[in-house]
N, C-alpha and C positions, 0 to 999 in steps of 0.2 A: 551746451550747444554742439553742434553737430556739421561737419562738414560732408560734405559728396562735388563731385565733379567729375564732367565727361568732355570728353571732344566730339565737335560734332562737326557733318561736312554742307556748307550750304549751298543749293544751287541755284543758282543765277537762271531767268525765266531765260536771258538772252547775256550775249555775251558783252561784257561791261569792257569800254575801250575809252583809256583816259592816256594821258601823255605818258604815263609811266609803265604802260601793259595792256594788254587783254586778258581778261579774268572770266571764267564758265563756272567757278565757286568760290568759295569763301569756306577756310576751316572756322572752328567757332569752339570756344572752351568755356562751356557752363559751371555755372559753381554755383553750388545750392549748402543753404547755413538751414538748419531746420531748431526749434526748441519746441519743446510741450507738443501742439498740434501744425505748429505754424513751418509754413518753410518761405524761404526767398532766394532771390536770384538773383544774380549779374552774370556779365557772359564779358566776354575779352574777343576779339578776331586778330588770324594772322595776316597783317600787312606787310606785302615784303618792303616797300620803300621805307617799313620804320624798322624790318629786320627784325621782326618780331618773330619770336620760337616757343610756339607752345607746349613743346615738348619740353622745355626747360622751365617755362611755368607749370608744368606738373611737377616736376622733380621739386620745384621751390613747395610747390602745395603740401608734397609729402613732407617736407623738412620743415614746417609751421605749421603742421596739422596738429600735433598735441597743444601747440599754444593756442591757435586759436579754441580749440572747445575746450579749453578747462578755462575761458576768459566769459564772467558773466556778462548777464544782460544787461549793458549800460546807453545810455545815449549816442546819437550814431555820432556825434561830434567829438566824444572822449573813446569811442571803439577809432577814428581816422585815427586818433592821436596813437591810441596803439597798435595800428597796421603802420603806422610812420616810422614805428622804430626798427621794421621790420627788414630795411632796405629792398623792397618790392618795385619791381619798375612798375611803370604809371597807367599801363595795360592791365594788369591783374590785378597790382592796386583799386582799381576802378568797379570792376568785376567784385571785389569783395568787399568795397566800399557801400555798392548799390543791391548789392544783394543783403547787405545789411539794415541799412534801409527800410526797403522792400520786407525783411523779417521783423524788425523792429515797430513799424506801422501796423503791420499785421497783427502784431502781439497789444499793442495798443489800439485797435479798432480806427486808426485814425491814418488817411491817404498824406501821403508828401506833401503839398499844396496846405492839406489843414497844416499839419505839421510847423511847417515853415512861412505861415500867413502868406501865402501866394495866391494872387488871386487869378481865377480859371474863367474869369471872362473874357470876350472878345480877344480870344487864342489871334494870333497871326498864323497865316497862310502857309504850308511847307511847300518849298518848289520841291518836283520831280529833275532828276539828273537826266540828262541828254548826251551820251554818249558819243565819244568823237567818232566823225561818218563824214560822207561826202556831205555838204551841206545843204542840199534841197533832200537829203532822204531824216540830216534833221529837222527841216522846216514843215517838213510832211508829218513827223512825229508831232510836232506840237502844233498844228495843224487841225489834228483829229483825235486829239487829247483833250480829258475832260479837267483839266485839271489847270488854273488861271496863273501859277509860277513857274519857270524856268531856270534851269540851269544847264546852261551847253557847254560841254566841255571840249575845249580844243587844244590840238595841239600844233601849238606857233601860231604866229599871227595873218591871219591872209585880209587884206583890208576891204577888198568886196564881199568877204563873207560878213564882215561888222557890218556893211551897209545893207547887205540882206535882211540879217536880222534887227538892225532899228526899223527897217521897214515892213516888220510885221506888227509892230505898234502893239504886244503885248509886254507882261509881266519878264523880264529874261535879263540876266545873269549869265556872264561868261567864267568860267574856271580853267585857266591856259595851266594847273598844274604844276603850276615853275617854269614853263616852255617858253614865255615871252622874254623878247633879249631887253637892253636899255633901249636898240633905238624905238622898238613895239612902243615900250612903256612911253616915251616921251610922244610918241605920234598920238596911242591913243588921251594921254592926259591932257596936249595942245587940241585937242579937237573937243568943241564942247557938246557935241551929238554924244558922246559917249556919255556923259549925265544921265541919259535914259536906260542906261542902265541900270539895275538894281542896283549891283554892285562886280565888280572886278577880283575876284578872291585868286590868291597869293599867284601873282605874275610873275616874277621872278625864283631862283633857286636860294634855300634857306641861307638868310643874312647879307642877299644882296640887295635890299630894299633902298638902298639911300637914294638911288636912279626918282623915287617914289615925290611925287608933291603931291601932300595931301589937299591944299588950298585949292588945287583943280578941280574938272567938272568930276573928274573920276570919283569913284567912289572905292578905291580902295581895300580889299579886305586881307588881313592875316590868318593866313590858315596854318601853314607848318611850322613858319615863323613865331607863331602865336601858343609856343608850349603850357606855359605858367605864367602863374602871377607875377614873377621879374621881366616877362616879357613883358609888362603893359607899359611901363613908362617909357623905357628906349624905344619901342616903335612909334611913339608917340607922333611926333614929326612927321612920319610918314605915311601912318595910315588914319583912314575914317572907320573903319570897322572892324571886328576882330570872331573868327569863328571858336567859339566854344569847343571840343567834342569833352566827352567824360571821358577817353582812354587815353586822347592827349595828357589833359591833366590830374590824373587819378580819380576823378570820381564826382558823384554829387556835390560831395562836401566841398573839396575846394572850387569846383562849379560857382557854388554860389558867393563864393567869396571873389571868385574872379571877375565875376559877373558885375558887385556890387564895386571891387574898385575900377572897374570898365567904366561903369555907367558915372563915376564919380569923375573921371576922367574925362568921359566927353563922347568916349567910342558907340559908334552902335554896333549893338552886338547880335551874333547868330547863333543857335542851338544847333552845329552840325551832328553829324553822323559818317557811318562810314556803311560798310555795308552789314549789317547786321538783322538777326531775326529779331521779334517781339518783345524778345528778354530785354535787348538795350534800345532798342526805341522808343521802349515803352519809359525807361529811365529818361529818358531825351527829352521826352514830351510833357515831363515833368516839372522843365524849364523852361515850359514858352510864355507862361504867364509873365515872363520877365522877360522877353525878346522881342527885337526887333523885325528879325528872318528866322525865317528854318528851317531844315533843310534835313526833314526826316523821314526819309524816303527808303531808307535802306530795307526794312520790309517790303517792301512793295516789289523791290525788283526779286525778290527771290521766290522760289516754285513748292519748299516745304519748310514752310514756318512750324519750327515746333513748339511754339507760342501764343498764347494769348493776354490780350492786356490791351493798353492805349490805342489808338490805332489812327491810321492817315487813310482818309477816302474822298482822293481827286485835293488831296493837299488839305483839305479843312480836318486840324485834329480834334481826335475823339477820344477825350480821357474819360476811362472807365468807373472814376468816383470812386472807386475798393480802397478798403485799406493797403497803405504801404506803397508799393509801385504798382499793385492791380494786377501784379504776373500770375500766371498758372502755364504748366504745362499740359499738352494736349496729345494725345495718339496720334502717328500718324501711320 
């Protein structure tokens, strides 16, 4: 087996504004596992809010490059087991997780989905992210968008802009980012118009949740909160929903395990994303047969995909059927 990896730089069609920053791109760190004729992919991005440094995920790459390709071709479930000994944060872990995958399917003639008996009917919807703005210029965006989910991101809470948007009677999701304080959270949970929302994904700053009742109309959801598998039982109490991403928690594999004791628990659960190309979204879309929501959208907002594979068009996903995660790359 064979490793390669590159960074790459992505750009933002427009500029992404969420409670934490304005962002015009995205770095992005590929990593491609090739054997015999086959190659696959995962990809990692730099978020600064998780102080992510890809330049030190190269340096670890060089420093587990001879282990990984003198390790044969095994099942991707005993390959996690041996990226686990690796101490890898859960970024790149992921990235080499899904690009295994992706290689291992490939090599096998057989897509994720057969793989893992998941079934690829009646996909759920991904909302598109709405980017915090004055709020009739986001009302205007979803407005004249073809696209039937929402996610508007805001930062702090203004209570005429909730009432704006229940009264546009669609699909919408608000992501306050960590921005909302306790008295937000109890205002918007005491008010049971907020039910109409999708969901309310992580209002508060990591591990200040207790503020949270989940028995309200809200709907709750854990996003940063929500790293791992030990998160799911102590949030228990206080949320109804919990966001997946794969770089949260290293990858497919424990994906599905998070998923399985999510759903064992009671949560509903989301396949997020961040902002990434084709590479990881395509891995994303891999999990909706088992989701709730989803929210894989991170292709869409960018302007050079250098990607092909799964794809989101106006929210309705489109899995490619291919072996493996369906990835190729493309000229651009």
């Amino acid at each position: 087996m064979e490793l390669y990896f590159e960074l790459k730089t992505l750009q933002l069609k427009e500029t992404f504004s969420i409670a934490y920053g304005n962002y015009d791109k995205r770095e992005a760190l590929l990593v491609e596992l090739s054997y015999l004729n086959c190659k696959g992919y995962g990809e990692c991005v730099a978020i600064d809010y998780y102080q992510i440094d890809l330049k030190k995920f190269i340096v670890r790459l060089k420093e587990v490059k001879t282990l990984l390709e003198n390790q044969s071709i095994i099942h991707p479930s005993e390959f996690f087991n041996f990226l686990s000994t690796m101490n890898l944060h859960p970024f790149l872990l992921s990235a080499l997780d899904c690009a295994y995958w992706d290689l291992f399917g490939k090599l096998e003639n057989k897509s994720f989905p057969e793989l893992n008996a998941i079934s690829s009917q009646h996909l759920v919807e991904s909302s598109i992210t709405i980017s915090v703005a004055d709020i009739n210029d986001q009302i205007r965006k979803i407005e004249i968008s073809h696209w039937n989910r929402f996610k508007v991101k805001c930062k702090g809470l203004h209570k005429e802009n909730i009432e704006k948007l229940l009264r546009l009677n669609r699909h919408v999701a608000l992501d306050s980012n960590a921005s909302f304080t306790d008295q937000d959270c109890l205002w918007l949970q005491e008010n049971e118009m907020v039910g109409q929302f999708s969901y309310l994904e992580q209002p508060r700053p990591v591990g200040n949740y207790k503020i949270l009742n989940k028995r309200s109309a809200a709907n709750w959801m854990a996003d940063e909160d929500c790293q791992h598998l030990d998160s799911l039982e102590e949030l228990l109490p206080y949320y109804k929903s919990v966001n997946i991403k794969l770089m949260k928690c290293g990858g497919l594999t424990p994906a599905l395990e998070m998923i399985r004791k999510a759903k064992e628990l009671g949560y509903k659960v989301m396949i997020g994303c961040m902002t990434e190309s084709t590479v990881g979204i395509s891995a994303g879309c891999m999990l909706a047969g088992l989701a709730d929501f989803a929210d894989l959208d991170g292709a869409n907002l960018i302007s050079n995909d250098y990607a092909s594979g799964n794809a989101i068009e106006n929210g309705k996903i489109i899995l490619s059927g291919k072996p493996g995660l369906g990835i190729g790359l493309r000229e651009l």
